[in-house]
BAFI-3210 file (N, C-alpha, C; in Angstrom, 3 decimals, decimal comma, padded with zeros to 6 digits):
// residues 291
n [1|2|3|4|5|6|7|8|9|10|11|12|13|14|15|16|17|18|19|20|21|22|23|24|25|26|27|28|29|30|31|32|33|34|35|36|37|38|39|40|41|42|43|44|45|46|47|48|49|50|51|52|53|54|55|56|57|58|59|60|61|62|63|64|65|66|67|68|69|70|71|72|73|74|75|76|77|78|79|80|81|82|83|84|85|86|87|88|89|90|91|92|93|94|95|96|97|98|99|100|101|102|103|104|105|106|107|108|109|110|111|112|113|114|115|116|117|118|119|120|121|122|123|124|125|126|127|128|129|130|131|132|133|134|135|136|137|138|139|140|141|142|143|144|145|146|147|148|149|150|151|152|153|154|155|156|157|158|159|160|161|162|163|164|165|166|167|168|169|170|171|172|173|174|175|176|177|178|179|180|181|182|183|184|185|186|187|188|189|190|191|192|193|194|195|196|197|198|199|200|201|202|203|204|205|206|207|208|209|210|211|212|213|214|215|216|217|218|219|220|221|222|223|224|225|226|227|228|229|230|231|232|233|234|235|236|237|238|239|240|241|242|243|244|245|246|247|248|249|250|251|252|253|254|255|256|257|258|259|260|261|262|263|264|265|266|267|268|269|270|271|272|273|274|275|276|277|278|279|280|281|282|283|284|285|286|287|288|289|290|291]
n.u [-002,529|-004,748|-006,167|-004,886|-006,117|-008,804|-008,592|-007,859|-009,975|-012,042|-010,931|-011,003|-013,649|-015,218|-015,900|-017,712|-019,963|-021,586|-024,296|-024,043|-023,195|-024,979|-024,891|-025,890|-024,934|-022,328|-018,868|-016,559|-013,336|-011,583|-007,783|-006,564|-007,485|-006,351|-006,228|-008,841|-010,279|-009,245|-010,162|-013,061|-012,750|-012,848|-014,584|-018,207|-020,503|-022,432|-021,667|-020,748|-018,064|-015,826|-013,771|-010,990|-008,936|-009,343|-010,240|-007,818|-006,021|-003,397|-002,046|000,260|000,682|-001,748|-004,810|-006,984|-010,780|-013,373|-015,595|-014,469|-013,445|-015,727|-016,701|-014,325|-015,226|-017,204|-016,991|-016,451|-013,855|-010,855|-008,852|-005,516|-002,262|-000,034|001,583|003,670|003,550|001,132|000,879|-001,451|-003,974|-003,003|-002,352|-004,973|-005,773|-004,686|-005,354|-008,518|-008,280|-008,573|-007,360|-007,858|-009,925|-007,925|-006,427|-003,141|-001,811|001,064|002,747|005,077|008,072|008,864|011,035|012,237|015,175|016,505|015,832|014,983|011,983|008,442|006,094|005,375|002,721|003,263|004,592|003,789|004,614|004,945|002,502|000,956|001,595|000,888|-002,222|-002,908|-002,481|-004,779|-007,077|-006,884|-007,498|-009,834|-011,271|-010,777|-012,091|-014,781|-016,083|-018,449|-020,170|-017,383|-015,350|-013,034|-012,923|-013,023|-011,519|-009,206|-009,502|-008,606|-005,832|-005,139|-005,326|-003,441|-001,057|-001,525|-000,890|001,714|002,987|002,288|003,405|006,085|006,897|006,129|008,214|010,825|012,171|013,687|016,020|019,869|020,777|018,115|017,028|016,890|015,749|014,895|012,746|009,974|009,860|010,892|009,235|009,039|010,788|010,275|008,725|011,131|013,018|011,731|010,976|013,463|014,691|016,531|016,789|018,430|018,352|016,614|014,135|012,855|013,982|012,289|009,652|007,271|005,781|005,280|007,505|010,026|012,387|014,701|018,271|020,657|022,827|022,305|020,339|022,382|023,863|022,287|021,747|024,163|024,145|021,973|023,697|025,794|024,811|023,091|020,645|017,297|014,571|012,430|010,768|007,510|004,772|001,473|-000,030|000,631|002,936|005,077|007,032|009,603|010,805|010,317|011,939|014,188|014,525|014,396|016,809|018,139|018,129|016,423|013,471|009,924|008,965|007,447|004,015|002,785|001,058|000,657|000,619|-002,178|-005,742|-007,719|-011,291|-014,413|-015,281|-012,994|-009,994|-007,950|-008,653|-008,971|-006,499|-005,044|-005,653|-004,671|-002,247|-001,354|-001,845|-000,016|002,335|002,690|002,484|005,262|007,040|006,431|007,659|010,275|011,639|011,250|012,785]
n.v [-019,820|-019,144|-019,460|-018,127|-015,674|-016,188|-016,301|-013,343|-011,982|-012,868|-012,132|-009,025|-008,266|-009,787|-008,223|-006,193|-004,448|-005,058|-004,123|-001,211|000,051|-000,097|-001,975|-000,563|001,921|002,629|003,869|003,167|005,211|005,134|005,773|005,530|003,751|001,085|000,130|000,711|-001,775|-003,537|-003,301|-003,864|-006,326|-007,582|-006,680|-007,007|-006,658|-005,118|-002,694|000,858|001,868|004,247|006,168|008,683|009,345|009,358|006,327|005,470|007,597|008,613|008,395|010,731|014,119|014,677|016,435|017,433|018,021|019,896|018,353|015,961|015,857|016,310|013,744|012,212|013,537|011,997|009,758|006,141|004,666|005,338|004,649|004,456|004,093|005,311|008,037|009,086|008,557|009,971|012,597|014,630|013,742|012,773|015,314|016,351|014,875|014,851|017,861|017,470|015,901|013,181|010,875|008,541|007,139|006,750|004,425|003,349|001,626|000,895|002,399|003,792|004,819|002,823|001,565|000,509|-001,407|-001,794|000,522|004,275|003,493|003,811|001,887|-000,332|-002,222|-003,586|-006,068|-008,888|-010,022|-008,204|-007,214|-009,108|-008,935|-006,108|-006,759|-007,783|-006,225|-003,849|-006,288|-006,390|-003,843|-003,562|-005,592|-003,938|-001,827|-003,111|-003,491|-004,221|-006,973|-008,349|-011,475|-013,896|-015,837|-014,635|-013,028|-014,593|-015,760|-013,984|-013,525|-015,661|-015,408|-013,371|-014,867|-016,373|-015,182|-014,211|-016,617|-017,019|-014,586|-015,386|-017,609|-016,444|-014,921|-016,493|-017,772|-016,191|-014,743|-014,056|-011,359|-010,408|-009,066|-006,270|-002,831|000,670|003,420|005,107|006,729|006,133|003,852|001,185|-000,523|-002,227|-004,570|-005,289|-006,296|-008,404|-010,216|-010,600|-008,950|-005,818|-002,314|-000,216|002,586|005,425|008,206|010,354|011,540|011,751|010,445|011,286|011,114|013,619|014,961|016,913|017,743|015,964|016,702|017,252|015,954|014,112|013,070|012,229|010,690|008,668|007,706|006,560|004,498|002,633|001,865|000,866|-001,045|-002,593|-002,516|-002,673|-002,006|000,839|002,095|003,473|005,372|004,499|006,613|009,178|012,182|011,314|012,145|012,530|010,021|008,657|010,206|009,502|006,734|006,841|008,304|006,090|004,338|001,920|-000,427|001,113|003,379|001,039|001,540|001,337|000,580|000,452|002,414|003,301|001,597|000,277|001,299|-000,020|-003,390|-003,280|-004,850|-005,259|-003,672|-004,507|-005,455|-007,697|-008,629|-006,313|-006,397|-009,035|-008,152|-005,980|-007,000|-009,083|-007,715|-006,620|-008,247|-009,605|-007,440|-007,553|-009,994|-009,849|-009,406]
n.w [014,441|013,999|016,638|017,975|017,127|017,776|020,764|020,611|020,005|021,896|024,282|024,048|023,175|024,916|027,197|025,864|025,352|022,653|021,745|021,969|019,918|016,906|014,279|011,526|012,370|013,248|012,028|009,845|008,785|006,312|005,457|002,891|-000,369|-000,190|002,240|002,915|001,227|002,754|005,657|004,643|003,773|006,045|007,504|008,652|005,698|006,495|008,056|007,305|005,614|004,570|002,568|003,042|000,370|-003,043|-005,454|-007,818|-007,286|-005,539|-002,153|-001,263|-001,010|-000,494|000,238|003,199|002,668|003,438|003,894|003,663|006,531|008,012|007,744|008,804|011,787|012,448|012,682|014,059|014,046|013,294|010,558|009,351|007,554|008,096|009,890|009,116|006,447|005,954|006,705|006,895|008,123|010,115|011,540|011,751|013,548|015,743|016,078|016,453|018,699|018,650|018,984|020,411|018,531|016,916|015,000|013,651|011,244|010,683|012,623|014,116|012,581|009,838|008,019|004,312|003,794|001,568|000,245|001,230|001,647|002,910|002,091|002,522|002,316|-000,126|000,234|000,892|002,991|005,246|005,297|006,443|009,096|009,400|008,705|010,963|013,091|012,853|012,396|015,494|016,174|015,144|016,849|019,037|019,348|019,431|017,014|015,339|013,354|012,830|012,708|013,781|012,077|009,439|009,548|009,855|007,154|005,567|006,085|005,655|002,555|001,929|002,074|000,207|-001,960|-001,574|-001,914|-004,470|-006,554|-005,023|-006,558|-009,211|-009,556|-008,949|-011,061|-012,394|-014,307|-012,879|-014,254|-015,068|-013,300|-012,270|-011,736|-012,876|-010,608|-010,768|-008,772|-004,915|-004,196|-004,276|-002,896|-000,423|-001,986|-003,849|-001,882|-001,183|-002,915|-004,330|-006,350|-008,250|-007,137|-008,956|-008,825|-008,456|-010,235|-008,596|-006,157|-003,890|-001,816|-002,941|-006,248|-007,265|-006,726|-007,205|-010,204|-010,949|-010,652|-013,430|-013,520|-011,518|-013,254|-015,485|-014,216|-013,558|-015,950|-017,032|-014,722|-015,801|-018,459|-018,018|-016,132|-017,857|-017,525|-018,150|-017,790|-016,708|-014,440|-013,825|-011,750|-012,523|-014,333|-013,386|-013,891|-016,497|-018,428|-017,924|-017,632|-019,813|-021,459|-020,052|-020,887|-023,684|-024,373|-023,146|-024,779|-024,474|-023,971|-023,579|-020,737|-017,892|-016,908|-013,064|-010,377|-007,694|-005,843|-005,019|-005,225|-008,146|-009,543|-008,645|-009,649|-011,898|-012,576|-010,387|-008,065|-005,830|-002,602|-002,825|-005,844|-006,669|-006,621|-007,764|-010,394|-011,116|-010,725|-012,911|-014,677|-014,606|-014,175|-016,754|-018,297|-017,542|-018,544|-021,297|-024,460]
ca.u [-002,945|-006,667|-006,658|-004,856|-007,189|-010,259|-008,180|-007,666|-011,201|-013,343|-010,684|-011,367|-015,044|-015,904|-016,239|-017,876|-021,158|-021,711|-025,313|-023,366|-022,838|-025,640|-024,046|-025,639|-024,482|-020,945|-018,832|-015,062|-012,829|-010,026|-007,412|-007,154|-007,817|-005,788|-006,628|-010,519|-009,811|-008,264|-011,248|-014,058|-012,690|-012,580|-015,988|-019,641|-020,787|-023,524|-020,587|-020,397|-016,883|-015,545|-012,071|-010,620|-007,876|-010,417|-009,735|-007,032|-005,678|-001,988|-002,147|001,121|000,131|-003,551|-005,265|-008,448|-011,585|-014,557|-016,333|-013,630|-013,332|-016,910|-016,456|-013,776|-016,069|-018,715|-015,999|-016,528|-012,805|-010,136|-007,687|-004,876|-001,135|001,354|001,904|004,265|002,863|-000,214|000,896|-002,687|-004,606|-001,871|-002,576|-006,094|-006,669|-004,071|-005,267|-009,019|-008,018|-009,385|-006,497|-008,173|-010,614|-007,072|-005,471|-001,939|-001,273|002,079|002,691|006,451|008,472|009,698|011,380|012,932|016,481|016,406|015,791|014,147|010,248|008,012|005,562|005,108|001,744|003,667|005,399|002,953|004,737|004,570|000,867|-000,041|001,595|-000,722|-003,525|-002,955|-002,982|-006,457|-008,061|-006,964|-008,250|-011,186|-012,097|-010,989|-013,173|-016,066|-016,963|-019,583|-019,585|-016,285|-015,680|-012,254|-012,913|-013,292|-009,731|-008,112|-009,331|-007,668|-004,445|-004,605|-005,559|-002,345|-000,085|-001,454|-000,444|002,733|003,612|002,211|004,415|007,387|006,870|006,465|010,184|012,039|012,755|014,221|017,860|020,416|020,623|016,786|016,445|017,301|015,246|014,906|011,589|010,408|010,132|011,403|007,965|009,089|011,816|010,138|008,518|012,022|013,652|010,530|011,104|015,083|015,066|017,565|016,500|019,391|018,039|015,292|014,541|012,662|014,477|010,971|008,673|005,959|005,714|005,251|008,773|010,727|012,434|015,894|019,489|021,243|024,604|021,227|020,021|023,572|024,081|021,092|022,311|025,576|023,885|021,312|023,945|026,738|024,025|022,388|019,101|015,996|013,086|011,909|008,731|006,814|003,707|000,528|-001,609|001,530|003,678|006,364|007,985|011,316|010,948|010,450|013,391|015,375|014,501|015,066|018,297|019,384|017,866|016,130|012,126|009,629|008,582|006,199|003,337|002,287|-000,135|000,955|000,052|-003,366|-006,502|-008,864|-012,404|-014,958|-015,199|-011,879|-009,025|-006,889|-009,329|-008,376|-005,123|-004,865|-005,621|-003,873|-000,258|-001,223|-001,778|001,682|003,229|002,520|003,241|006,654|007,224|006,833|008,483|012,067|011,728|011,195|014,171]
ca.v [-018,427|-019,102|-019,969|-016,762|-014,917|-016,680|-015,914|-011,550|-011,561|-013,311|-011,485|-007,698|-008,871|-010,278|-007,097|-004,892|-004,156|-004,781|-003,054|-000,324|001,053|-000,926|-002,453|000,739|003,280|002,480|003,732|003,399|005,925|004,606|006,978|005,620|002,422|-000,668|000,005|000,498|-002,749|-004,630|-003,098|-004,342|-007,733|-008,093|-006,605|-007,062|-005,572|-003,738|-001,582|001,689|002,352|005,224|006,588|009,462|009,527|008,704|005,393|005,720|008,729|008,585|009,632|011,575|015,238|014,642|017,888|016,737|018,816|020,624|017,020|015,106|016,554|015,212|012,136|012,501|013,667|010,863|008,132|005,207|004,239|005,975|003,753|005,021|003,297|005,682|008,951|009,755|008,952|010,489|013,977|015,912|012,662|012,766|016,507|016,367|013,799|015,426|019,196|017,496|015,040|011,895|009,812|006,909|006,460|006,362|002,856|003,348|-000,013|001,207|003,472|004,043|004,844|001,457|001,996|-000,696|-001,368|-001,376|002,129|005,163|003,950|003,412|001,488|-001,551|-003,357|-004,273|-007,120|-009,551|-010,967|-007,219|-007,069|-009,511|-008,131|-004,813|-006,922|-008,607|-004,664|-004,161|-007,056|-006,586|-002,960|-003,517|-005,963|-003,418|-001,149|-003,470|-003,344|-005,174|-007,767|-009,275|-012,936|-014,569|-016,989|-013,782|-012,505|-015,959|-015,929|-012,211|-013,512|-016,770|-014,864|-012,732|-015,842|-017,033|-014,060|-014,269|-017,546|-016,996|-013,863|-015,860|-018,606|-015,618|-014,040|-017,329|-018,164|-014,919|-014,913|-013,020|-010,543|-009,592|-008,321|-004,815|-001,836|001,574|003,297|006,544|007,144|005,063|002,720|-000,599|-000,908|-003,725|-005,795|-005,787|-007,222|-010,075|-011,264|-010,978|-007,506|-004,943|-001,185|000,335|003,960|006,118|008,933|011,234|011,707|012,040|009,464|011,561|011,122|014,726|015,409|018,081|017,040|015,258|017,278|017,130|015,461|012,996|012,470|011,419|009,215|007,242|007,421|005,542|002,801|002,038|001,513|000,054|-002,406|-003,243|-002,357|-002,994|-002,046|001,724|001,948|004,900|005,392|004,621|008,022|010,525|012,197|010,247|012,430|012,291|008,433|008,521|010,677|008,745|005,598|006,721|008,266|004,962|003,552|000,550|-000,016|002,798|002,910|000,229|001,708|000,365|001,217|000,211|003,016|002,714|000,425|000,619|001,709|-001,463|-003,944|-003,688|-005,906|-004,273|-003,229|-005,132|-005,436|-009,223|-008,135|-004,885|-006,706|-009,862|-007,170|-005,195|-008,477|-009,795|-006,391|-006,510|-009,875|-009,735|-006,368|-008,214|-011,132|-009,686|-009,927]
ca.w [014,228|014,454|017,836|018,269|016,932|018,827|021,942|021,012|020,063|022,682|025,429|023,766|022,762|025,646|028,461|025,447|025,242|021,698|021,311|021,927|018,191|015,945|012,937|010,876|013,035|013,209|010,765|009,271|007,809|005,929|004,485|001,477|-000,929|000,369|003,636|002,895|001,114|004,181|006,550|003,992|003,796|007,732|008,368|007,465|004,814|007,161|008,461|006,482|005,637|003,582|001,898|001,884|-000,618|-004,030|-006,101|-008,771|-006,412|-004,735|-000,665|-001,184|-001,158|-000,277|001,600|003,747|002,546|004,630|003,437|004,374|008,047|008,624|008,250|010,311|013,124|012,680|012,350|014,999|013,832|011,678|010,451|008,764|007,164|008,923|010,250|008,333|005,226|005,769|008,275|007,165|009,026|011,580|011,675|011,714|014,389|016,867|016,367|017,084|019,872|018,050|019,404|020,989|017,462|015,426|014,463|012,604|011,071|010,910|013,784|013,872|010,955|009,327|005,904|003,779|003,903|000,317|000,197|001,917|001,274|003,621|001,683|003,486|001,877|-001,180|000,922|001,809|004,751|006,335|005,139|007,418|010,507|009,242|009,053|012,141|013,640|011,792|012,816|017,353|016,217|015,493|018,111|020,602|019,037|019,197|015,552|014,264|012,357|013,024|012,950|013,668|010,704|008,175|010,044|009,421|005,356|005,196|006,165|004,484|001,139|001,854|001,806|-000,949|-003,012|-001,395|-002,449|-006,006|-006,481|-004,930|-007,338|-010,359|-009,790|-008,638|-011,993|-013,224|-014,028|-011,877|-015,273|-015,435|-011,623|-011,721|-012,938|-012,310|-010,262|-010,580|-007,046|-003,794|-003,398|-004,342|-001,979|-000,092|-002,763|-004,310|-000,990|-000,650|-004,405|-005,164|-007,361|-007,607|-007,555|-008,914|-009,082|-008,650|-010,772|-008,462|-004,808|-002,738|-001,459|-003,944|-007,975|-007,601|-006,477|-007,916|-011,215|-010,273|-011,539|-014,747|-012,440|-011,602|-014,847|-016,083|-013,161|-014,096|-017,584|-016,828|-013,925|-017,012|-019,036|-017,534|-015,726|-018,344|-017,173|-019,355|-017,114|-015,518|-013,568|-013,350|-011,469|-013,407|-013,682|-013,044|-015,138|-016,455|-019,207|-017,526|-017,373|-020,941|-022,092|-019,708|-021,474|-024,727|-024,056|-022,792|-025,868|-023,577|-023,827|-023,082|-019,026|-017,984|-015,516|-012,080|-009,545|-006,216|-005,207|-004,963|-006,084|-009,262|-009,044|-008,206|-010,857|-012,287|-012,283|-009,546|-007,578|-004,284|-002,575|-004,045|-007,448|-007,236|-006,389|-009,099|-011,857|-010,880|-010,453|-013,804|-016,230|-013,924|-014,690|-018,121|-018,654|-016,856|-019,120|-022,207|-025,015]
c.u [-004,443|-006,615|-006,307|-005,616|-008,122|-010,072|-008,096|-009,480|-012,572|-012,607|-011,300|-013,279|-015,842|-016,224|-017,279|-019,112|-021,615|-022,826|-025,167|-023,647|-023,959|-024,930|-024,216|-025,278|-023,312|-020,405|-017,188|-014,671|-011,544|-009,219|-007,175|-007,152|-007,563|-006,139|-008,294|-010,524|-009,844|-009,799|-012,725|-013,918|-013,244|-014,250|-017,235|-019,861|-022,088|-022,988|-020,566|-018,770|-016,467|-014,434|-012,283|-009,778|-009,130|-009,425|-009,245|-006,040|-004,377|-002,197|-000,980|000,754|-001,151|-003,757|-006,544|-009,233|-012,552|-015,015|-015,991|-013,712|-014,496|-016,835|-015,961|-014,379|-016,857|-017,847|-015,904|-015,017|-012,245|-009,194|-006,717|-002,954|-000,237|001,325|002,427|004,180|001,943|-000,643|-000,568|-003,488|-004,161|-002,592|-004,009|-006,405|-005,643|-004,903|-007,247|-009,209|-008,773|-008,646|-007,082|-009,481|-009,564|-006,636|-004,226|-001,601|000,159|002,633|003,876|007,033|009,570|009,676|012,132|014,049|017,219|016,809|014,915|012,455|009,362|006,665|005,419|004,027|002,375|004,911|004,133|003,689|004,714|002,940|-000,121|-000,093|000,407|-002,138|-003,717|-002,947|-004,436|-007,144|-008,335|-007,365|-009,479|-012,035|-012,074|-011,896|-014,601|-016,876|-017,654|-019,220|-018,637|-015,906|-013,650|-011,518|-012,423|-011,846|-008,819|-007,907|-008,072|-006,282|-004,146|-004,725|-003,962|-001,177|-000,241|-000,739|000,732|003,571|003,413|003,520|005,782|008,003|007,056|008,189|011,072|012,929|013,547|015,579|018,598|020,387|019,553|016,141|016,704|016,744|015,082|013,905|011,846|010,428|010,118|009,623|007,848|010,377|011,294|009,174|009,834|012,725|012,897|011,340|012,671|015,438|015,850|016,974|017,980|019,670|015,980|015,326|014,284|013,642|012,821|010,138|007,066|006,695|005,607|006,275|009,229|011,620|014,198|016,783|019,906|022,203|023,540|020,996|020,930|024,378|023,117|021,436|023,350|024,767|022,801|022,575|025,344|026,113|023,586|020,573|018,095|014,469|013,012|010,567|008,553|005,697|002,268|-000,325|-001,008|002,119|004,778|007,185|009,205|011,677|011,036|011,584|014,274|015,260|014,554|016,049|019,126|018,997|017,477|014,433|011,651|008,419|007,547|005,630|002,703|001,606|-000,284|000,941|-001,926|-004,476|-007,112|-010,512|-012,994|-015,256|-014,056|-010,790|-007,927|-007,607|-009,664|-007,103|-004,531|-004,528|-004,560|-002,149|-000,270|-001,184|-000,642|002,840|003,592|002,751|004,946|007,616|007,707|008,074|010,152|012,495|011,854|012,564|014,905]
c.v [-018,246|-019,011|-018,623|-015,259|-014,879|-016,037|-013,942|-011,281|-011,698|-012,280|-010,077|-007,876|-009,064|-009,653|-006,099|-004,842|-003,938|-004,358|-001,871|000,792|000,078|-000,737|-000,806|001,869|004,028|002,736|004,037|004,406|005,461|005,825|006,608|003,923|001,359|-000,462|000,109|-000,933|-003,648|-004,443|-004,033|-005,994|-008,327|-008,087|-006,372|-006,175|-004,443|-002,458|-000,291|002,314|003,305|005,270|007,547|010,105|008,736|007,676|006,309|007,559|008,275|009,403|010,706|012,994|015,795|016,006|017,093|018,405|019,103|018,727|015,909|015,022|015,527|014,280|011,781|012,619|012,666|009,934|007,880|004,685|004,764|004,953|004,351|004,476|003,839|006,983|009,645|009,842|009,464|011,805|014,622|014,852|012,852|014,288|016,410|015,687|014,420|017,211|018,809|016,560|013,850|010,461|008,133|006,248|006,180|005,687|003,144|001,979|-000,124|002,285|004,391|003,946|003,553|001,633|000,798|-000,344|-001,058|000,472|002,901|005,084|002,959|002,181|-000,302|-002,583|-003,531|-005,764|-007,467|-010,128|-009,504|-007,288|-007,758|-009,244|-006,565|-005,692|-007,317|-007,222|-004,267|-004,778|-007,101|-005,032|-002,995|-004,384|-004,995|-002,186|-001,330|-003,266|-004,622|-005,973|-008,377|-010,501|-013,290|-015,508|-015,768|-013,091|-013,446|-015,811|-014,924|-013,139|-015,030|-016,353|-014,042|-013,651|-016,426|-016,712|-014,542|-015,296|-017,939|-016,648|-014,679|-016,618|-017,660|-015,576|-015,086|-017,679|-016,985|-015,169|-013,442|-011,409|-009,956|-009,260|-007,090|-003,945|-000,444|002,549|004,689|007,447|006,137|004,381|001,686|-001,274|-002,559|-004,960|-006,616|-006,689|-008,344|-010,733|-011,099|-009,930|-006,735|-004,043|-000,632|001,955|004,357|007,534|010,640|010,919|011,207|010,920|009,515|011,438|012,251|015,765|016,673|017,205|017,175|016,704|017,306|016,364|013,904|012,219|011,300|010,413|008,317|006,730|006,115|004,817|002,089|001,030|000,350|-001,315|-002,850|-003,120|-001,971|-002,209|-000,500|001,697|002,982|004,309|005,521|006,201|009,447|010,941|011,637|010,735|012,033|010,850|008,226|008,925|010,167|007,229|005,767|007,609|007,857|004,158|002,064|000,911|001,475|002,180|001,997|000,751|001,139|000,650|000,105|001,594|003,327|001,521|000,844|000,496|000,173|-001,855|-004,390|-004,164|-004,803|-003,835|-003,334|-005,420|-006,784|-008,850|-007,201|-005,637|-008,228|-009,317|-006,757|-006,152|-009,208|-008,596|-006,337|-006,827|-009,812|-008,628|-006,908|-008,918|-010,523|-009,367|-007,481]
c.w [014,496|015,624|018,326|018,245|017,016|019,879|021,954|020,919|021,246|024,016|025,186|023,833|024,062|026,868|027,598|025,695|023,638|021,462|021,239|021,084|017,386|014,803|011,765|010,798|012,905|011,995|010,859|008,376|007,952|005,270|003,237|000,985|-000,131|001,428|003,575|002,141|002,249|005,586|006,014|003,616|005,242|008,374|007,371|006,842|005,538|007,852|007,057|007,085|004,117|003,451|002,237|000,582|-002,037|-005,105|-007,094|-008,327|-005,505|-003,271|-000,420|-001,424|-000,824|000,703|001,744|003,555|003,780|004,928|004,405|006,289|008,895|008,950|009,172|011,618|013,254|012,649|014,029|015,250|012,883|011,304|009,175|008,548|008,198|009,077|009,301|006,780|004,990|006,874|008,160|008,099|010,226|012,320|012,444|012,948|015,936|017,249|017,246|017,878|019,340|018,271|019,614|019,819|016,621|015,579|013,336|012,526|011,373|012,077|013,562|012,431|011,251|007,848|005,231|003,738|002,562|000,117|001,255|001,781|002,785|003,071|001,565|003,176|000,844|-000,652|001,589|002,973|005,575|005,875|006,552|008,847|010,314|009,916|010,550|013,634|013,620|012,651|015,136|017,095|016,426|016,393|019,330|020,290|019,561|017,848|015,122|013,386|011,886|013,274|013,192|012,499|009,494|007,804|009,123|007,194|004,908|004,804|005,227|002,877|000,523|001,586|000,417|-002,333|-003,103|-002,568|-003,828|-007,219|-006,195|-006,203|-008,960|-010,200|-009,821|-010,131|-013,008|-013,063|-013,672|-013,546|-015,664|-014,230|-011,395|-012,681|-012,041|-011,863|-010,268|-009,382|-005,440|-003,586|-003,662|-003,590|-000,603|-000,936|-003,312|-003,621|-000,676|-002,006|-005,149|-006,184|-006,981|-008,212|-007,523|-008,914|-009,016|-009,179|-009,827|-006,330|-003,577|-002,946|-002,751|-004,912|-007,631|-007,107|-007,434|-008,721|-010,588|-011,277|-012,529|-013,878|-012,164|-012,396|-015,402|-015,156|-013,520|-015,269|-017,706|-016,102|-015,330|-018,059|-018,708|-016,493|-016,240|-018,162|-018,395|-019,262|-016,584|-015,633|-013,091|-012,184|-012,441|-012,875|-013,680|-013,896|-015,344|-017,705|-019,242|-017,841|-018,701|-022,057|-021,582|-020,614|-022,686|-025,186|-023,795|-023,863|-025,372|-023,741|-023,011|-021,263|-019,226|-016,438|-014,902|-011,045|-008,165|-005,133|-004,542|-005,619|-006,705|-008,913|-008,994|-009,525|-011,389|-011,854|-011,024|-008,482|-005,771|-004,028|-003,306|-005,213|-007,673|-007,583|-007,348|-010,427|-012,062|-011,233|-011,842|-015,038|-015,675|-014,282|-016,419|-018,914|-018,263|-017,967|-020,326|-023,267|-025,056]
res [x|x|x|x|x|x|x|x|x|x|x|x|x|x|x|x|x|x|x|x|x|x|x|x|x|x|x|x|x|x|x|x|x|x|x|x|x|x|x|x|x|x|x|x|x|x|x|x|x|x|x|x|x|x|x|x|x|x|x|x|x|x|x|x|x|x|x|x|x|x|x|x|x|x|x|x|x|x|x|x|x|x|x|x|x|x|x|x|x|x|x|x|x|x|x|x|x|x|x|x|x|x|x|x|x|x|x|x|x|x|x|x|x|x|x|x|x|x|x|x|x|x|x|x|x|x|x|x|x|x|x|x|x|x|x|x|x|x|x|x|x|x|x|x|x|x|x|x|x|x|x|x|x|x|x|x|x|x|x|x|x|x|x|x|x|x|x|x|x|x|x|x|x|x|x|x|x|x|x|x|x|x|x|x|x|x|x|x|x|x|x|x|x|x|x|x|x|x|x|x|x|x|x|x|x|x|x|x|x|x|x|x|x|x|x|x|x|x|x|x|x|x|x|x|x|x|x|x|x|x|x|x|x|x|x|x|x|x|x|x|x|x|x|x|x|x|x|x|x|x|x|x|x|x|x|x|x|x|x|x|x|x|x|x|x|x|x|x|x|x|x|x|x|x|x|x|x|x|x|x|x|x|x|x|x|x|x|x|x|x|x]
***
C-alpha cells in the first residue's frame, strides 16, 4: 500500500507546480466533522481547513449560510461525503460551477445491505477506501503539505480501530446482537461487527424525521418483545422521547445515546474519527452485555 501511495503521489505531484498555492493560501472546506477530521490528519497543519456543518451538529437538514457560501468561494478544495447526503453542497457547487474543486469521497449512492443508510465511515474497512479517495484528491489538487508516510499512518490508524472493534463484539453471544436504532445510520457498522438491527424507529435517514405510525409503534412493540431485544439507540443531542416511551412500554432499559453522527468539540474524548467510533463502540458494547 505504501508503495502505492509513493507511486499516486510522485505521478499527480510530479507535473504540478507546487508554488502554485503557498501552504497559507490554500484552503479546505470540509462539510462537516469526520471529514475535516480525515483532511487534518492527512495534511499539514499550515493548511487552513474549515467545516461547515458545526461540531456536535448532524449534516442531515443543514442549510449553507451567506458565511458559509464564502468559504465556499475561497475554497482551494471542497471535499464533501456524498451527494446525496449532503444535496445543499451538491446544490451549491453545481448552481456555482465549482465542479473540478469538489471531491465526493463517496460519489455514487452506496447504501448498506443491512438497511437503507448511507453512512459509510462507521465501517472502517469502507473508511479506508474514503480515505484512499481523500488522500489521490488531494495530491491531484496539489495540496500542501502532503506526505505519503502521513497517508499510510491514516490508514494504518483505521485498521487498527478496526481490529480493536472486531475483537470488542466477537465475543458477544448470538442473544445480545440485536437492538433497535432510532434512525437507519448503523446499518454498516452492524454488518462489519455481527449485529442485528431489527428496527428503526424513525423511517428517514434524519433524527428529525416525522414521528413513525401507531401500526409502527406496535410493530416495534412486538419485534422488541418477541426478540428479546434489550438495547435502542438514539442519536446523542436529538430528541428521543419516542425512544423513551418505546422503551418503557417494552419495559427493557432506557435508550443508550450515540454520536456517530458527528465529532465532539477539540479536546474531548470523541473528538476524532478514532475516538469518535472507540467511544460509540464501548457504551454499545456495554449496553448489549449488560444483565
Amino acid at each position: 500500500m505504501k508503495r502505492a501511495l509513493t507511486f499516486i503521489f510522485c505521478t499527480l505531484f510530479g507535473g504540478a507546480d507546487l508554488g502554485a498555492q503557498s501552504m497559507d493560501s490554500f484552503q479546505i472546506v470540509a462539510s462537516f466533522t469526520v471529514v475535516k477530521d480525515w483532511c487534518q490528519v492527512a495534511v499539514n497543519k499550515g493548511v487552513t481547513i474549515t467545516c461547515l456543518v458545526p461540531e456536535r451538529s448532524e449534516l442531515h437538514g443543514f442549510q449553507l449560510s451567506a458565511k458559509d457560501a464564502q468559504k465556499l468561494d475561497r475554497a482551494s478544495l471542497i471535499v464533501g461525503m456524498s451527494p446525496d447526503l449532503e444535496p445543499w453542497l451538491a446544490t451549491w457547487v453545481k448552481a456555482n460551477h465549482r465542479e473540478a474543486r469538489m471531491t465526493w469521497l463517496s460519489p455514487t449512492s452506496i447504501v448498506s445491505s443491512a438497511e437503507n443508510d448511507p453512512h459509510r465511515w462507521t465501517d472502517p474497512q469502507e473508511v479506508v477506501k474514503l480515505l484512499q479517495t481523500l488522500h489521490q484528491a488531494l495530491a491531484a489538487a496539489s495540496t500542501p503539505g502532503v506526505s505519503p508516510d502521513a497517508c499510510e499512518r491514516q490508514l494504518a490508524e483505521v485498521r487498527a480501530v478496526d481490529r480493536e472493534l472486531a475483537e470488542l463484539f466477537r465475543a458477544l453471544p448470538a442473544g445480545s446482537r440485536s437492538l433497535i436504532t432510532q434512525h437507519p445510520n448503523l446499518g454498516w457498522f452492524a454488518r462489519r461487527y455481527g449485529l442485528n438491527i431489527v428496527g428503526t424507529i424513525l423511517a428517514s435517514g434524519s433524527a428529525e424525521a416525522a414521528d413513525p405510525s401507531a401500526r409502527h409503534y406496535s410493530n416495534l412493540l412486538a419485534v422488541i418483545r418477541s426478540q428479546r431485544v434489550r438495547v435502542i439507540v438514539t442519536d446523542e443531542g436529538q430528541n428521543e422521547i419516542l425512544a423513551q416511551r418505546l422503551a418503557k412500554d417494552a419495559g427493557i432499559p432506557a435508550p443508550v445515546g450515540l454520536s456517530f453522527e458527528y465529532l465532539e468539540p477539540t479536546g474531548q474524548d470523541g473528538n476524532t474519527w478514532a475516538s469518535m467510533m472507540r467511544r460509540n463502540s464501548r457504551r454499545l458494547h456495554a449496553a448489549l452485555i449488560a444483565p
